[in-house]
C-alpha positions as CSV (number, residue, x, y, z in Angstrom):
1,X,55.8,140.0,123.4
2,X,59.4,139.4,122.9
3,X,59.8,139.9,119.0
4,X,58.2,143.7,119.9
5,X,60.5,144.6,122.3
6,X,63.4,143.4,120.0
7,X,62.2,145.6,117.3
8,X,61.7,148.6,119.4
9,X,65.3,148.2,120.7
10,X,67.0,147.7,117.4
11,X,64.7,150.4,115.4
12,X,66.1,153.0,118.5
13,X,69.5,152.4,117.4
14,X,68.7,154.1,114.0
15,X,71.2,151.7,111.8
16,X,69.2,149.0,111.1
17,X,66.7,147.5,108.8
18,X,64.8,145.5,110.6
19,X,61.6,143.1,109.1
20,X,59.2,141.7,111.2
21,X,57.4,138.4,110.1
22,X,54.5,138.0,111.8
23,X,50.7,137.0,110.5
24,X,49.5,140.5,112.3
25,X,50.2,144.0,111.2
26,X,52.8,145.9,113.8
27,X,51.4,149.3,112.3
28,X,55.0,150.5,113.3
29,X,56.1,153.4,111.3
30,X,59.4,153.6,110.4
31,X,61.5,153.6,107.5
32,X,63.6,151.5,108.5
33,X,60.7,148.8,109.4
34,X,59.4,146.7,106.9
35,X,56.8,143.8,107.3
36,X,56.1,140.6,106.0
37,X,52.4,139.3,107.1
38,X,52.2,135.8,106.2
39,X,52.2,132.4,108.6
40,X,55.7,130.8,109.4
41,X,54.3,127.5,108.6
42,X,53.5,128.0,105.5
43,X,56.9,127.0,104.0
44,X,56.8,128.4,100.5
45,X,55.9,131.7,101.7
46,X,58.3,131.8,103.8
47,X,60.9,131.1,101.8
48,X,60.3,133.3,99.5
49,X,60.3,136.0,102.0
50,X,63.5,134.9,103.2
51,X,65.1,135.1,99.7
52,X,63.3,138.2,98.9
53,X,65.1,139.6,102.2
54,X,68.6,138.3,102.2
55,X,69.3,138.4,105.9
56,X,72.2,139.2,107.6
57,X,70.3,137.6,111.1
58,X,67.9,135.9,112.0
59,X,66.0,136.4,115.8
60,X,63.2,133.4,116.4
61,X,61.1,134.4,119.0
62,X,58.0,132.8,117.8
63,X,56.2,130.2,119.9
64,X,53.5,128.7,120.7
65,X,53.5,129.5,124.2
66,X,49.6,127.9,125.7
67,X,50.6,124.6,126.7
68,X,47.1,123.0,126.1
69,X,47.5,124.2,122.9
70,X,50.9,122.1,122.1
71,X,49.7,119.5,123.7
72,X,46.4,119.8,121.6
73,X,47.5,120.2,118.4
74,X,51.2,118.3,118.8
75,X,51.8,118.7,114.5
76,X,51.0,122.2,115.0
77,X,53.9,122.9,117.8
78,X,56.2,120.6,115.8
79,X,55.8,122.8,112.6
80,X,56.6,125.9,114.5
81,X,59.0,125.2,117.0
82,X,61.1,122.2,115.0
83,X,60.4,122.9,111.4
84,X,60.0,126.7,111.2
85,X,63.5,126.4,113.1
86,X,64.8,124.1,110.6
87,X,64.2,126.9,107.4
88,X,65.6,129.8,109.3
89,X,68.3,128.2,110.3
90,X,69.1,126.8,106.4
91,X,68.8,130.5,105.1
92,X,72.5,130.7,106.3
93,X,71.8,134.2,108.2
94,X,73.4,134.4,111.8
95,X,70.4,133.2,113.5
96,X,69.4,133.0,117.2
97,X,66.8,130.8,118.5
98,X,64.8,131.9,121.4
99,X,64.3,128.4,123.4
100,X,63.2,128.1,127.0
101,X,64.1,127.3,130.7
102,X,61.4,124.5,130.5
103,X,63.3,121.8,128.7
104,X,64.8,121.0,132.3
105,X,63.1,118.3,134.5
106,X,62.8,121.6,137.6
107,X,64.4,119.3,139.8
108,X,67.1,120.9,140.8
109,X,67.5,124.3,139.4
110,X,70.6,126.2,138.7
111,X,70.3,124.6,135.8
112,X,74.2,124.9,133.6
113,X,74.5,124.8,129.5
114,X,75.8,121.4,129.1
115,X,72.8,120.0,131.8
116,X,71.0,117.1,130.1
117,X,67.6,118.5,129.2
118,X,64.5,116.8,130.6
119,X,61.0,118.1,128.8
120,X,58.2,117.1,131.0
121,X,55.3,118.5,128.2
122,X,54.6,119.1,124.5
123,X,56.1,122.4,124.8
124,X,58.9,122.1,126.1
125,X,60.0,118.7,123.9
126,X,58.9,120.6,120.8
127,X,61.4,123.8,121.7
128,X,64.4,121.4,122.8
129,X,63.9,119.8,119.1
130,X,63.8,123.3,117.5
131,X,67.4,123.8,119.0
132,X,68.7,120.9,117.3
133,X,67.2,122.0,114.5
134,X,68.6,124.9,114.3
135,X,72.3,123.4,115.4
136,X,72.0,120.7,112.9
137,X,71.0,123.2,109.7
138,X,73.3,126.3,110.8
139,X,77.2,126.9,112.6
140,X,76.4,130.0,113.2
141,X,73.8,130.1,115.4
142,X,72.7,131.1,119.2
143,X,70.6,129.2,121.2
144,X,69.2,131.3,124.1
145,X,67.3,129.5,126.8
146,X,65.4,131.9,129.0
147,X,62.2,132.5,131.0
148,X,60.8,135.9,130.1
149,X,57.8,138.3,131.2
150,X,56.8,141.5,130.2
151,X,53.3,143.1,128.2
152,X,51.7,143.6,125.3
153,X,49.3,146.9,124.7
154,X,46.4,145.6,124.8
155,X,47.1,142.9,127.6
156,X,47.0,139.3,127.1
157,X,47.5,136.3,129.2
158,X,51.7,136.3,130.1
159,X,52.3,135.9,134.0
160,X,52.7,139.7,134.3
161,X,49.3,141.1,132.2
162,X,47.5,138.7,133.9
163,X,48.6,139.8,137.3
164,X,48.2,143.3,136.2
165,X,45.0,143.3,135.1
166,X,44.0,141.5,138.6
167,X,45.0,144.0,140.4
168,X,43.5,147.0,138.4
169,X,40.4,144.8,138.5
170,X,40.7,144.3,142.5
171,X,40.8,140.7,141.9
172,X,43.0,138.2,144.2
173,X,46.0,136.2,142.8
174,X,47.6,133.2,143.9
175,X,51.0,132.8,143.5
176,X,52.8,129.5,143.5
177,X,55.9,129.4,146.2
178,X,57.3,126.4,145.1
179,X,57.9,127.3,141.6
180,X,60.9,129.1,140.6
181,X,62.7,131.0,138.1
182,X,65.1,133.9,137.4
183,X,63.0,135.4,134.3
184,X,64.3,138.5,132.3
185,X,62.2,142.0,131.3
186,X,61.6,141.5,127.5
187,X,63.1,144.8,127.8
188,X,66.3,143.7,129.2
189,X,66.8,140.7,126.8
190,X,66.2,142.3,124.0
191,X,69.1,144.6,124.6
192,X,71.7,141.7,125.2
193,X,70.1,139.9,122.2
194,X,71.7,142.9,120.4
195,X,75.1,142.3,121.4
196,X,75.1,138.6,120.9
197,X,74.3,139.7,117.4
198,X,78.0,140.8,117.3
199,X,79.7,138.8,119.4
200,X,82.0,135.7,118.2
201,X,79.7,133.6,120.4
202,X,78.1,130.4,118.7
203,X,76.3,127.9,120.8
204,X,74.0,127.7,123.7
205,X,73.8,130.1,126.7
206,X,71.4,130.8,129.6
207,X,70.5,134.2,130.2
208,X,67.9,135.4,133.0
209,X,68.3,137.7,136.0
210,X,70.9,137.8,138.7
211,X,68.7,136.3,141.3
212,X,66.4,133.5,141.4
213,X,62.8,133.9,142.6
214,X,59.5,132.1,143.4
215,X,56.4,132.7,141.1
216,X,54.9,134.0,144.5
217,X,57.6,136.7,145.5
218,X,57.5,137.7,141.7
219,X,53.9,138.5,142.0
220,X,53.7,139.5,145.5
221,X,56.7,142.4,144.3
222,X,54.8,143.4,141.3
223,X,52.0,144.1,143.5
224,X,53.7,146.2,146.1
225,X,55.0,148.0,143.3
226,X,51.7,149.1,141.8
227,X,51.2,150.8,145.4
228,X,48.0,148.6,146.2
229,X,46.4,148.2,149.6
230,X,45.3,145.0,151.0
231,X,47.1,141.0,150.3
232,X,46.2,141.4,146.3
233,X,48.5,137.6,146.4
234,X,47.7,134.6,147.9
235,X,50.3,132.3,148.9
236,X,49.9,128.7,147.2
237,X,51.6,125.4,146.0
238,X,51.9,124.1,142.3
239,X,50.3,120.7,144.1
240,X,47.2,122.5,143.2
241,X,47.1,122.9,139.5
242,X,44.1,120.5,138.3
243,X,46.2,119.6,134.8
244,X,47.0,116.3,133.0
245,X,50.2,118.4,131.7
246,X,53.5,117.6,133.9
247,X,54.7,121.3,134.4
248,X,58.4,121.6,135.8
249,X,59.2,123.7,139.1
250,X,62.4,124.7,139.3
251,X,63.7,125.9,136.4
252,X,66.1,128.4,137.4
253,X,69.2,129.0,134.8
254,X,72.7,129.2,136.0
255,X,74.2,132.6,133.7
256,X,78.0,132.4,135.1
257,X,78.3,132.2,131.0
258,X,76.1,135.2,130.2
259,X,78.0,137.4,133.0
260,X,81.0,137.1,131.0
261,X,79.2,138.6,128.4
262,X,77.5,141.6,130.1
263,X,76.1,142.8,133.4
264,X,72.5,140.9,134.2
265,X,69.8,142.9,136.0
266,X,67.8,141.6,139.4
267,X,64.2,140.6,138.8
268,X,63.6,143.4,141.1
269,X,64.7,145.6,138.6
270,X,62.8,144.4,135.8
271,X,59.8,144.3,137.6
272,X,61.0,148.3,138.5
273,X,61.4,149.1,134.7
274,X,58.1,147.3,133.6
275,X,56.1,149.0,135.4
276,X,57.6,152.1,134.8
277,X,57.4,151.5,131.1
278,X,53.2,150.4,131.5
279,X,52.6,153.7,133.2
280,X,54.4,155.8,130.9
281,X,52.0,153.9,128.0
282,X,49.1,154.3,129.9
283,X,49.5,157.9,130.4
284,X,50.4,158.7,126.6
């Protein structure tokens, strides 16, 4: 979902050449878009991609996002999220690591850069390990941690296509009001990706929205916004998840760092330019 939106941007720009490994055609057509299908764990392929394409940067957006499934198949999430990281990181390239609000406790929130991570799950462990990885193998690198939503055409199962395809299917939603976040439009952090590909930054930083938000004003906005009738969003508490997997609930980033950087948008107005964006593919 993210690795999409980052191509899109950068192919827009009309100066790059930009490769996109992935185990599933794009069926992007552009000259200056070139694939590589194979799987990331399968190290010999991979490096032979890498020295078959010499990069100048690398962006690792891959994950494996279902937390049943990390916590399922554990050596599975370690190959992608720690040793996947490892390689990219060796090939030298500037690379950038895409990690995630949840290796915080959710305790307090506002969580700052040097905050001692706290993984609760699988998931979340597995990604903080990926950004040593990547710190350990490579000077040059960026470490991103962020909370993101956004679609994919067709829909799959990301907090926004799942609320969206509730409400086009009249179906009721419940949104959690004790969770909370400040996530970014894939749109929107694909763009700053792009100047943190030039910038003399190296290290971590936290980049989400201006303002922080519960899961069930995030939901209950996207709703008003699709211009529904009726309460589409119920109002619940994360005490209601049936789940042996310890999920965190506060895991809102402080971005004081990223603002120096550039200009973050409100949630609100990546919810705004979401749905504009889903409408205008819709209609095409």
């Amino acid at each position: 979902m993210l690795g999409s939106k980052i191509v899109e941007h950068l192919l827009i720009k009309n100066k790059y050449e930009v490769f996109g490994f992935d185990q599933f055609s794009a069926e992007i057509s552009n000259p200056c878009f070139k694939e590589c299908i194979l799987d990331l764990t399968d190290f010999t392929k991979l490096q032979t991609a890498i020295n078959n394409v010499k990069p100048d940067a690398i962006i690792h957006t891959a994950a494996i996002v279902n937390l049943n499934t990390c916590e399922s198949s554990p050596e599975l999430a370690s190959k992608l999220h720690i040793e996947v990281s490892r390689y990219l990181a060796e090939a030298g390239a500037r690379t950038i690591y895409i990690s995630t609000d949840s290796v915080f406790n959710g305790k307090k929130g506002d969580y700052m850069e040097d905050d001692i991570p706290d993984p609760l799950n699988n998931y979340s462990k597995t990604k903080f390990l990926g950004e040593y990885a990547v710190k350990a193998n490579n000077p040059n690198h960026v470490i991103i941690r962020t909370n993101i939503f956004g679609f994919n055409i067709p829909l799959k199962g990301s907090i926004a296509e799942w609320a969206i395809k509730s409400f086009e299917n009249n179906e009721q939603i419940t949104g959690f009001s004790d969770v909370f976040f400040n996530a970014i439009y894939t749109k929107h952090l694909a763009e700053k990706i792009e100047i943190l590909l030039y910038s003399n930054f190296t290290g971590t930083i936290h980049i989400g929205t201006s303002n922080y938000i519960s899961k069930y004003d995030f939901l209950k906005y996207l709703y008003e916004k699709f211009n529904l009738q009726g309460t589409g969003v119920n109002e619940g508490n994360s005490s209601e998840i049936r789940s042996n997997i310890v999920r965190p609930v506060n895991t809102t980033l402080n971005i004081d760092h990223a603002k120096a950087l550039f200009k973050l948008p409100t949630v609100f107005e990546g919810i705004d330019e979401l749905i504009n964006d889903y409408f205008k593919i819709k209609e095409s």
